[in-house]
C-alpha positions, 0 to 999 in steps of 0.5 A: 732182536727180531728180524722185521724186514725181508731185505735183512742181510741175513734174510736175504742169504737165507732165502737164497738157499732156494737156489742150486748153486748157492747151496752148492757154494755154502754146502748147506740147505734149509729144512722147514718144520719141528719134525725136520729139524728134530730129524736132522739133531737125532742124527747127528746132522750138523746144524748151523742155524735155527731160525724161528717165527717169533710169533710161535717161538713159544709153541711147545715144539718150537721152544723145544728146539730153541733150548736145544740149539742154545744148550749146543751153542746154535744161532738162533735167528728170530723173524717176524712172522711176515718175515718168516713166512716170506723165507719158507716154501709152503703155504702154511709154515710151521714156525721153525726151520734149520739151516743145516751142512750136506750130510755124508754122502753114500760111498758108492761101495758099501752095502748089498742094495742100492738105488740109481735114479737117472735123470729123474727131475720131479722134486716130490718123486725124488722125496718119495723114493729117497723116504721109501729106500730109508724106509726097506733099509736100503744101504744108499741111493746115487743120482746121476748128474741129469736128476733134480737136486735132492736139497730142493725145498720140495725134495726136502720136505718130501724125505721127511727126515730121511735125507738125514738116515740114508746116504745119497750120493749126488754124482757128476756122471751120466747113469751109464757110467755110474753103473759100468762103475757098480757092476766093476765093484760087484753090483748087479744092475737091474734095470727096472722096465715096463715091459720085457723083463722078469717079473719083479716077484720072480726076480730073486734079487742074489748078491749085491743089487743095484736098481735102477728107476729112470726118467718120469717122462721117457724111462731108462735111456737106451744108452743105460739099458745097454749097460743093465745087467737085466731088466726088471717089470712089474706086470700091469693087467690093466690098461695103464702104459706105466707106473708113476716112478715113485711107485715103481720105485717102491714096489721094486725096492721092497720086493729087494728088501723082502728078497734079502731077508730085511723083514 
């Protein structure tokens, strides 16, 4: 059967996944497109719904992934494309979603780099980062409780995937705290600064290393700072104040990840 009215029941618990605490409750998110989908199934992500704009149930990609969810004995909800478009966040949707469950979360333990985002609050920098650690091979990434959520649709569709491949874990404590409890476990935190550290190309980046890429607007909190085992810049020759957080973020993560022999 499909789906024609947005007010469905159905419908309607679907879109609330657009909300926070609604996806805290059911520990579940949507993730919109084919490539997403087929992301979550090759790692092994537990889907728990696909839902398909019947329109284009038959494009190749798309009907690809409706043979799988019904080899794996996923439900299927298709909707009318009103309908389906209603549900998505994008402009142009792409035919197919996936209701998937919160994947592991990282450990908090394992691994020799991992990234600590306080307070960061724009959806596509959270995404970015995320994608960029996965990228370097960086063994997890925490958010502290002040960081936007990472299952936002904008977060979500920004990870390209890599929500599935890097552990995240979403912690409940303040950046200060969260790093007092990485040096006890062995972790170096550095904190990554605009002006007054080491030069990132200098830094080398020994033993277990946590890097830390504060808030958009006002950086890394004092009360962080005090915790930092040191402070990391990228130097900027030209006029600009500061970098955009993603791309601090990526420039300190691939340095690590050179410096610890991961290319």
């Amino acid at each position: 059967m499909i789906i024609t009215s947005a007010k469905n029941e159905q419908v309607r618990a679907l879109k609330k996944l657009e909300n926070r605490k609604y996806r805290e409750e059911t520990g579940s998110f949507f993730m919109e497109g084919p490539h997403g989908v087929a992301e979550g199934l090759d790692h092994g992500a537990k889907l728990l719904r696909l839902v398909a704009d019947a329109g284009r149930s038959n494009d190749p990609e798309c009907a690809e992934l409706i043979e799988r969810a019904v080899r794996e004995n996923v439900p299927v909800t298709e909707l009318s494309s009103q309908v389906f478009n209603f549900l998505c966040d994008t402009e142009t949707p792409q035919g197919i979603g996936g209701v998937f469950a919160f994947p592991p979360a990282y450990d908090g333990k394992s691994g020799d780099c991992v990234l600590l985002l306080e307070n960061l609050q724009n959806p596509g920098n959270m995404g970015t980062i995320l994608r960029t650690a996965d990228a370097a091979g960086f063994s997890g990434v925490i958010c502290s409780k002040g960081c936007v959520d990472v299952f936002n649709p904008k977060t979500v569709r920004s990870t390209s995937g890599s929500l599935f491949r890097i552990p995240v874990e979403r912690s409940r404590f303040s950046g200060p705290e969260i790093a007092e409890e990485l040096k006890n476990r062995g972790f170096s935190v550095l904190a990554a600064h605009p002006r007054g550290g080491k030069s990132y190309v200098e830094e080398p980046f020994e033993g277990k290393t946590c890097i830390v890429i504060g808030n958009e607007a006002n950086g890394i909190s004092d009360e962080m700072l005090k915790c930092c085992s040191g402070l990391v810049t990228i130097p900027m020759p030209g006029g600009a104040e500061s970098l955009n957080a993603s791309v601090a973020a990526a420039l300190m993560i691939y340095e690590a990840a050179r410096k610890k022999g991961k290319f």
